[in-house]
C-alpha positions as CSV (number, residue, x, y, z in Angstrom):
1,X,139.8,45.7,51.7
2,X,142.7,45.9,53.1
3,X,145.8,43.8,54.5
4,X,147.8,45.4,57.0
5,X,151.5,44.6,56.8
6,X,153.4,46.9,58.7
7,X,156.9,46.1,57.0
8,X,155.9,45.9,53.6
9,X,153.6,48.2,51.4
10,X,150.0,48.0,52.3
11,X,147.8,45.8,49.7
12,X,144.8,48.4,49.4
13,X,141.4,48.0,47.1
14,X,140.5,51.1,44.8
15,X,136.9,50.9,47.1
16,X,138.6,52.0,50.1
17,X,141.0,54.3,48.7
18,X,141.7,57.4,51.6
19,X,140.5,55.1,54.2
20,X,142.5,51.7,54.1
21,X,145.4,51.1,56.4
22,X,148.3,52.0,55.2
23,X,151.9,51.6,56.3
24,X,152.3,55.5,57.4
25,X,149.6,54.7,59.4
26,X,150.9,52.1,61.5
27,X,154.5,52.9,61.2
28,X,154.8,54.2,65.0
29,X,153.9,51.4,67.1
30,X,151.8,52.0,70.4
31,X,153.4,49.3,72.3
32,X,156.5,49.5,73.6
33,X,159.1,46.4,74.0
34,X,158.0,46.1,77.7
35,X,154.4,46.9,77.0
36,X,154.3,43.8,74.4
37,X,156.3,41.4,76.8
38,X,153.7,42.3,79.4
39,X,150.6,42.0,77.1
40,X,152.1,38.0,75.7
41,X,152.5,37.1,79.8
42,X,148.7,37.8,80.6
43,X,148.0,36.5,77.0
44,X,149.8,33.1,78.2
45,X,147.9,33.3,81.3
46,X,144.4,33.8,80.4
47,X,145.7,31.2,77.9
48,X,146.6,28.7,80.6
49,X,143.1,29.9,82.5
50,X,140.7,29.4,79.9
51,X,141.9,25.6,78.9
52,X,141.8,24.8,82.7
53,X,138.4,26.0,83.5
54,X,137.6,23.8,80.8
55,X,139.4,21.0,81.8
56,X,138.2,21.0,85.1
57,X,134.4,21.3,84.5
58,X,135.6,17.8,82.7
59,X,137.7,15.9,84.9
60,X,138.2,18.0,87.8
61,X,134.5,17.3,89.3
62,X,132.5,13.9,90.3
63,X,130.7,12.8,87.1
64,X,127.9,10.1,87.8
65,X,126.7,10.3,84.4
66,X,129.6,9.8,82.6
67,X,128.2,12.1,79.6
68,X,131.4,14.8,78.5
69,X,130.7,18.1,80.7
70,X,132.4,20.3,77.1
71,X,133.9,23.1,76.4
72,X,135.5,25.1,73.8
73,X,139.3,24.9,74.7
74,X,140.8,25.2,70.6
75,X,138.0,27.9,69.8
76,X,139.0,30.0,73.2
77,X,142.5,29.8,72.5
78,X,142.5,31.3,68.7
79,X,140.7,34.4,70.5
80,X,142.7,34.7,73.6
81,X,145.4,37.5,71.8
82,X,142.4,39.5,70.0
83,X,140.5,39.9,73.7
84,X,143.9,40.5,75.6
85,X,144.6,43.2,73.4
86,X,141.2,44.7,73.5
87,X,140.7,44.0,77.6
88,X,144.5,45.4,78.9
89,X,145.0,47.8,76.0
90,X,142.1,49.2,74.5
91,X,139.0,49.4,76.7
92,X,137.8,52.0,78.1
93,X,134.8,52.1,80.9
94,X,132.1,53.2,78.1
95,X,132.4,50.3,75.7
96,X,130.5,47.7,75.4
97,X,131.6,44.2,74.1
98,X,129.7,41.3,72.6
99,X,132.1,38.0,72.9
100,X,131.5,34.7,70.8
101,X,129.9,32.1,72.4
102,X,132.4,29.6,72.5
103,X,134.6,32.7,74.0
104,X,133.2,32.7,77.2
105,X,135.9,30.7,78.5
106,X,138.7,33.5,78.1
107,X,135.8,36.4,79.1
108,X,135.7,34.4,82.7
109,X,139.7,33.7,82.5
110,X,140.2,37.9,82.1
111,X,137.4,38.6,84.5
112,X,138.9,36.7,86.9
113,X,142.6,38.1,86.5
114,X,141.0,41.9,87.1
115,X,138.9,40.8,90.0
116,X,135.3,40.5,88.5
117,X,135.0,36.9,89.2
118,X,135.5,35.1,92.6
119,X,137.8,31.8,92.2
120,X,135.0,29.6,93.9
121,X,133.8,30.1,89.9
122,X,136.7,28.7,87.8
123,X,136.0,24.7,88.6
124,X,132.0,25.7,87.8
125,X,131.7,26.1,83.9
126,X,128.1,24.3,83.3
127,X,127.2,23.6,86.4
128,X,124.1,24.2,88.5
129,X,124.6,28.4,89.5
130,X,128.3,27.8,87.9
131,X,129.5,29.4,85.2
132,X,127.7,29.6,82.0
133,X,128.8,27.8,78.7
134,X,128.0,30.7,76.6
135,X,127.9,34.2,78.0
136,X,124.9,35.6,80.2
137,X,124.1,38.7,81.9
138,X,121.9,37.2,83.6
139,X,123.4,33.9,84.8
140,X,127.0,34.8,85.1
141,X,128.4,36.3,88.3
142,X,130.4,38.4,86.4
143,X,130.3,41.4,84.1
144,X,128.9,40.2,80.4
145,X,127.7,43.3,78.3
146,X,126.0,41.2,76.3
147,X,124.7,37.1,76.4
148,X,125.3,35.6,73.1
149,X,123.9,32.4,73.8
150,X,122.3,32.3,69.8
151,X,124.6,32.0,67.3
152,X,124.3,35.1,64.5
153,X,122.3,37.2,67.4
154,X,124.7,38.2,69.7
155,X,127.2,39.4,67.0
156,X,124.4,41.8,65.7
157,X,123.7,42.7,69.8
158,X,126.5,45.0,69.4
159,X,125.1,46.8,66.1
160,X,121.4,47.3,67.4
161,X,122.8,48.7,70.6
162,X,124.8,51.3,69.0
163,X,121.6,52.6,67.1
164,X,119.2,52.5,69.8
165,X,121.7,54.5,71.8
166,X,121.7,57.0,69.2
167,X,118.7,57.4,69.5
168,X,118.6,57.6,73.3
169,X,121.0,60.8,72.6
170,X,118.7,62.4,70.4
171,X,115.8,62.6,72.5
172,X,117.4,62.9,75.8
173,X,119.9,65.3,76.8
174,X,121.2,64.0,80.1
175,X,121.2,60.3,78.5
176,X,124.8,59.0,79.6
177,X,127.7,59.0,76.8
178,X,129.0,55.9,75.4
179,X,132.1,54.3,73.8
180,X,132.6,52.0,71.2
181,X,130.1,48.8,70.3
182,X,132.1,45.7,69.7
183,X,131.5,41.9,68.8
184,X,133.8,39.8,68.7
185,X,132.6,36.8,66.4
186,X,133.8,33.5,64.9
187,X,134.1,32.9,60.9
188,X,131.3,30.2,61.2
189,X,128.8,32.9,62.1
190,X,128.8,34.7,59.3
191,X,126.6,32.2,57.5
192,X,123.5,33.1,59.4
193,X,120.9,35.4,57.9
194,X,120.6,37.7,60.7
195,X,124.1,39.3,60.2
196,X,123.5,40.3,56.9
197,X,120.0,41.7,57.6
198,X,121.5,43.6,60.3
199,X,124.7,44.5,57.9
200,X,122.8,45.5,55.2
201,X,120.4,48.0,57.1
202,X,121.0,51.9,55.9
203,X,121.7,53.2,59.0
204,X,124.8,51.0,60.0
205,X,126.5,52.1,57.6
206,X,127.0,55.9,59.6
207,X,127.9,53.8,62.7
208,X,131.9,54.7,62.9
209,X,131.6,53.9,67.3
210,X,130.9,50.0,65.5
211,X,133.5,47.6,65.3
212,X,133.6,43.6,64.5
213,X,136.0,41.3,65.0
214,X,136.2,37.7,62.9
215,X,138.2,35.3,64.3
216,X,139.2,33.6,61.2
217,X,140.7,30.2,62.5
218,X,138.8,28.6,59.2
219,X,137.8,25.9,61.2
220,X,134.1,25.1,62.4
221,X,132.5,22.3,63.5
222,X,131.6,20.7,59.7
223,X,133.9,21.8,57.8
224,X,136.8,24.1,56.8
225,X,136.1,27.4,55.4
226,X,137.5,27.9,52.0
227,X,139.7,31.1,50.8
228,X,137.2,32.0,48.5
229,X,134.7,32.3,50.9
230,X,136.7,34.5,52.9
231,X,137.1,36.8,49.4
232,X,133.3,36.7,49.0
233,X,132.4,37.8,52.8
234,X,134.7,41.0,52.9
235,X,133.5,41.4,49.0
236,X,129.8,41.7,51.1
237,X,131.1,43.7,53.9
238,X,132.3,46.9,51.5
239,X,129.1,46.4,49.6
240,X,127.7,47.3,52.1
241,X,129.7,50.5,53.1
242,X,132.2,48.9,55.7
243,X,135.8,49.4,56.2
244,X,137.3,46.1,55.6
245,X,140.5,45.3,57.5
246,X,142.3,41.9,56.8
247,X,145.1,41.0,59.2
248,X,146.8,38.0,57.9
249,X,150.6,37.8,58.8
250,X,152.0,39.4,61.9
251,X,155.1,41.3,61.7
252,X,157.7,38.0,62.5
253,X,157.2,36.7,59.3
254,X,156.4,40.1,57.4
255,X,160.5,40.0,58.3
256,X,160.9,37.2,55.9
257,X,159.1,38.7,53.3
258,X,160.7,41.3,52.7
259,X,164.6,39.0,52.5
260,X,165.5,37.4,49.1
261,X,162.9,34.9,48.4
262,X,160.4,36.3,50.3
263,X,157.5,37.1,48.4
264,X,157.5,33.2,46.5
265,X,157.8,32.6,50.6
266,X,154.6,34.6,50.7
267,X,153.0,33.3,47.7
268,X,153.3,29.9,49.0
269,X,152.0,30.2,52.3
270,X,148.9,32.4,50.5
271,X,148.3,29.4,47.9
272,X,148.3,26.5,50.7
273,X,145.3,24.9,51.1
274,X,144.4,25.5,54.9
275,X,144.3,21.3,55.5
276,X,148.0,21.5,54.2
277,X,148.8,24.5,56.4
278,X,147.4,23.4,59.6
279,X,149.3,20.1,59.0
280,X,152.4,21.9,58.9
281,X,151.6,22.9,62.1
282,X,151.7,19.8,64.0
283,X,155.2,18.2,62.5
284,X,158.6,18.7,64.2
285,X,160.2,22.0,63.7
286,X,162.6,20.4,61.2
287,X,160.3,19.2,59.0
288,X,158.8,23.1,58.4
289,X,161.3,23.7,55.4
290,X,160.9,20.9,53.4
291,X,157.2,21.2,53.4
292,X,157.4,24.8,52.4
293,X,159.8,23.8,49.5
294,X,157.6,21.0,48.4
295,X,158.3,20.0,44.8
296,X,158.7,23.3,42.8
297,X,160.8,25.9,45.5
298,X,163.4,27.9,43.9
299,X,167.1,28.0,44.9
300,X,166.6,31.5,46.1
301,X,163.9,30.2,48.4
302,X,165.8,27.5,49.4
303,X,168.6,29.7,50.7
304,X,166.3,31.7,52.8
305,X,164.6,29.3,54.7
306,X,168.2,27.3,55.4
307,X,169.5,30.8,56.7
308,X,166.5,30.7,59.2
309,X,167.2,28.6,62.3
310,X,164.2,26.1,62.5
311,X,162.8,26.6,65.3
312,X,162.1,30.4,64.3
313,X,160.7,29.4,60.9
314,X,158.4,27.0,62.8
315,X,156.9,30.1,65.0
316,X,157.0,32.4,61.9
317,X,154.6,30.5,60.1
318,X,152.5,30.2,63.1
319,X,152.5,34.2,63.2
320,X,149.0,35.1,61.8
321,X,147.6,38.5,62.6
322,X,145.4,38.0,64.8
323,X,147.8,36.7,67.7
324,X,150.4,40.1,66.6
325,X,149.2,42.1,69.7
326,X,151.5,44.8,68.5
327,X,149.5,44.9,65.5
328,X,146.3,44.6,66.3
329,X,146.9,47.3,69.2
330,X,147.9,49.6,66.4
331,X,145.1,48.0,64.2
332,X,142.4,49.3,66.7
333,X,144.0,52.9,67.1
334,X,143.9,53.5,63.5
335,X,140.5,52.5,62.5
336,X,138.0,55.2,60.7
337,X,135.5,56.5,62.9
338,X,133.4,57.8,60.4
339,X,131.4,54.6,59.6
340,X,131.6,50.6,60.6
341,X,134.5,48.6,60.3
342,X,135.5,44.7,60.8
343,X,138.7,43.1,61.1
344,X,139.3,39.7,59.5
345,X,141.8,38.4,61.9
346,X,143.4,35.5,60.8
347,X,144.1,32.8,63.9
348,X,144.9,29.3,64.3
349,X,142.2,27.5,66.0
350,X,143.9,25.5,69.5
351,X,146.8,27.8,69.4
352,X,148.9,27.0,72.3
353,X,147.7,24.1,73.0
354,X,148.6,20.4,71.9
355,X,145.2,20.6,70.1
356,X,146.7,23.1,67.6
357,X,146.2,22.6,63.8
358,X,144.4,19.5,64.7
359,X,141.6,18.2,62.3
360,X,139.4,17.2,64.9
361,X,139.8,20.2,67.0
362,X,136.1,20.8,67.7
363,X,135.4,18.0,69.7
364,X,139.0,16.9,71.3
365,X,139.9,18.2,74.8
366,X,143.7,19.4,75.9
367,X,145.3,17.0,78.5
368,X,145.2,18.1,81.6
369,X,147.4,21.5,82.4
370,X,150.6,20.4,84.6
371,X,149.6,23.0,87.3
372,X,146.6,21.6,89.9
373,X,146.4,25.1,91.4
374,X,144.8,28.6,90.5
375,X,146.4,31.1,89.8
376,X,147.4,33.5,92.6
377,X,143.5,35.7,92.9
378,X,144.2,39.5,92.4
379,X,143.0,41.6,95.3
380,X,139.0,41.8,95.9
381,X,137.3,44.9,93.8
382,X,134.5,46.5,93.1
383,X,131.6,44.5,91.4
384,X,130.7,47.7,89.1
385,X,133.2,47.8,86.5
386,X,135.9,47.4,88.2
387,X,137.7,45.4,85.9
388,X,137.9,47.9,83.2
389,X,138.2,50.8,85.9
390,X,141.2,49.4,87.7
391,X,142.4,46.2,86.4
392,X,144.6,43.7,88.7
393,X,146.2,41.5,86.0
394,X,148.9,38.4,87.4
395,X,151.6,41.7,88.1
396,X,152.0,45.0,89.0
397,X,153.7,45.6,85.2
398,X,150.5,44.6,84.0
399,X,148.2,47.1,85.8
400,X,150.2,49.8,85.0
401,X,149.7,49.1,81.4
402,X,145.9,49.2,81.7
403,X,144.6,50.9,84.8
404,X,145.8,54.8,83.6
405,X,143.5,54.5,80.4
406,X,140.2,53.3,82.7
407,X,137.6,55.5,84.5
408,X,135.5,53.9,87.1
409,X,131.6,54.4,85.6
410,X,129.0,52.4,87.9
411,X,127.0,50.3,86.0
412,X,124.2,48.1,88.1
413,X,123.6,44.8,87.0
414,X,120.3,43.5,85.4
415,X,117.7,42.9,88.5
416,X,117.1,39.1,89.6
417,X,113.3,38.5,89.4
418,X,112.3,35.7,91.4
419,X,110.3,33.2,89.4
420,X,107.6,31.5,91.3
421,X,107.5,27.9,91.5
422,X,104.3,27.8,90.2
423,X,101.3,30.5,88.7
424,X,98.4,30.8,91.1
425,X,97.5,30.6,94.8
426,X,99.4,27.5,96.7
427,X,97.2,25.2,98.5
428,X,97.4,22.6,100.8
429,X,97.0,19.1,98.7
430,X,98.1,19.3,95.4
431,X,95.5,19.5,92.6
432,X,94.4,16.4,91.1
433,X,96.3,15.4,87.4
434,X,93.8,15.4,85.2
435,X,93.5,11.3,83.5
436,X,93.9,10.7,79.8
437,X,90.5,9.9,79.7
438,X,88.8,13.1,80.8
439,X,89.9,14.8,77.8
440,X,86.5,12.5,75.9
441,X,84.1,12.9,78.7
442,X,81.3,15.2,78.0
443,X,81.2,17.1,80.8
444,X,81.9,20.4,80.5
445,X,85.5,21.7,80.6
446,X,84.9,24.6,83.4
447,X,83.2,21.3,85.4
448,X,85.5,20.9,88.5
449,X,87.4,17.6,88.7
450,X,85.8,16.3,91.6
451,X,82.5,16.0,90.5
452,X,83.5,13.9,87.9
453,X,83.8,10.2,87.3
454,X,82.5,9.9,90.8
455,X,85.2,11.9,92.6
């Protein structure tokens, strides 16, 4: 595998020798200063989005029940840099994207922002011809390449669809061209039997238009997923013939490893359990040093984390690669296309929120965002791709980062059959209910009901 440090030397593995990441690679970053400022303001937005869609499916609407409506606001947010990057950066019309189920909160927040999704929606999430908990092409009113409803299958969606289209192109030669096949998946899915059926298949491994995404927040629902596992999964993945990609410091902190005292910096942070690192993220800024030091810091590390003010330590250790969008921007351009690749992206599950770090993040909800309003609804578009064709983010900056890179490519949406209410000619009275005890009689089964008992 490898671990993609853009200001240090790159960690490669023997196995992946002429196709890890390296430094050269990723040494001329494809964002700009304004570019990345513009990318972090819809980032914070779709942030802000995401947790209030939630929130108001939750306390926004009349509840007679009183049973929780849900939501995934902590597993949302530790995704919400990965799809910004991918949605106002990377994208192009001919790629298809399969998003983690408890995702689908940021998929409506973007849709919205680039006019997909009308804002009668946003209050809607789980209700009746609302928005869906988990993505559905068929359900949701706006654009989902793929539903992902079952955990494990809508990861592998991605993969199947990049073979059969293959295939498509080898028989047919006016069968339309396609881009790259994506899911974007949590850490807790990787333990289900179907992604390694799917991984393990010959064929994938010639796939280099395939590209997966963990979110590794190390956080699911029962428990916290250990370091080792982690080793043993991408282990699995180059078995297998995948590029593996690991992407677990952003480039803040790679600052302070490279300063006096930085690599025992690095080596603690690396040797932390993840219970003792996700506590660090919920104590005051000022408390960040001395739990770094703990009982056995040197003086040299000392000195380095009293020369940084605390406030920026605080964020440093809260910069994990997956919420770098300069690096995973440059991450994505510098893949190899010659065969599959995934990208362990290291996240902190609730980031953003006042959920972050927190043991019980699964089931705990935000408090409710300070803002009662919507955000300002971007002009009306096309329903046909027209998010990834020409994209109305929250400013005009923001379009012009995205728009240039999009062609508009119709793509119809699946048709809505209409399901009867019920199989068979309608007729005027309702059939009889057939009583418990005709099932003993010994009249014949084709005998109509009415001649019967006595009917």
């Amino acid at each position: 595998m490898s671990e993609l440090d853009t200001t240090g030397p790159a960690l490669g593995s023997p196995a992946l020798s002429g196709h890890a990441l390296s430094r050269s690679a990723l040494s001329g970053s494809a964002l700009s200063d304004e570019a990345t400022t513009t990318l972090r303001e819809i980032s914070q937005r779709v942030l802000w989005l995401s947790a209030a869609i939630v929130d108001a499916a939750n306390r926004g609407r009349p509840n007679t029940s009183g049973v929780k409506v849900g939501g995934h606001q902590s597993s949302s947010a530790s995704m919400v840099d990965i799809m910004v990057a991918l949605w106002f950066h990377e994208l192009t019309s001919e790629d298809r994207v399969s998003v983690k189920p408890h995702a689908s909160p940021v998929l409506h927040a973007i849709n919205y922002l680039l006019g997909d999704l009308d804002e009668k929606y946003l209050p809607t999430l789980r209700a009746k011809g609302g928005l869906q908990s988990y993505p559905s092409r068929l359900k949701d009113p706006d654009t989902v390449d793929f539903s992902t409803g079952s955990v494990g299958i809508g990861a592998t969606a991605a993969l199947w669809a990049a073979i059969s289209h293959r295939y498509v192109r080898s028989q047919f030669a006016d069968a339309p061209p396609a881009g790259r096949f994506i899911s974007l998946l949590g850490d807790a899915e990787l333990d289900e039997g179907a992604i390694w059926e799917a991984v393990a298949d010959p064929q994938v491994a010639h796939l280099g238009e395939l590209l997966w995404v963990v979110d590794l927040n190390r956080q699911s629902l029962d428990r916290v997923v250990p370091d080792i596992q982690i080793a043993r999964l991408q282990g699995m993945f180059e078995a297998a013939g995948w590029q593996v990609v690991t992407l677990k410091w952003g480039r803040l902190i790679s600052e302070l490893f490279d300063r006096p005292g930085g690599a025992e910096l690095r080596r603690r942070l690396e040797d932390m359990p993840n219970e003792e690192y996700q506590r660090m993220l919920r104590v005051d800024s000022s408390e960040v040093a001395g739990r770094i030091m703990g009982e056995g810091g040197s003086a040299q590390l000392r000195a380095l984390l009293e020369e940084v003010p605390s406030v920026q330590l605080a964020a440093a250790v809260r910069d994990l690669g997956g919420h770098d969008l300069g690096l995973l921007v440059d991450t994505f351009r510098a893949l190899d296309t010659t065969r599959p690749t995934v990208v362990f992206a290291y996240t902190v599950k609730g980031r953003g929120l006042p959920t972050e770090g927190h043991p019980n993040n699964p089931p705990r909800c935000s408090p409710r965002p300070r803002c009662r309003r919507w955000p300002t609804p971007p002009a009306p578009r096309s329903r046909s791709r027209g998010w990834r064709s020409s994209p109305a983010p929250p400013r005009a900056s923001c379009a012009a980062t995205a728009a240039p890179r999009c062609v508009v490519r119709p793509s119809p949406r699946p048709p809505r059959w209409p399901c009867p209410r019920r199989w068979g000619t309608r007729t005027a009275s309702p059939r009889p209910r057939r009583p418990h005890w005709a099932a003993c009689s010994r009249t014949s089964s084709t005998t109509p009901l009415r001649r019967r008992r006595g009917w």
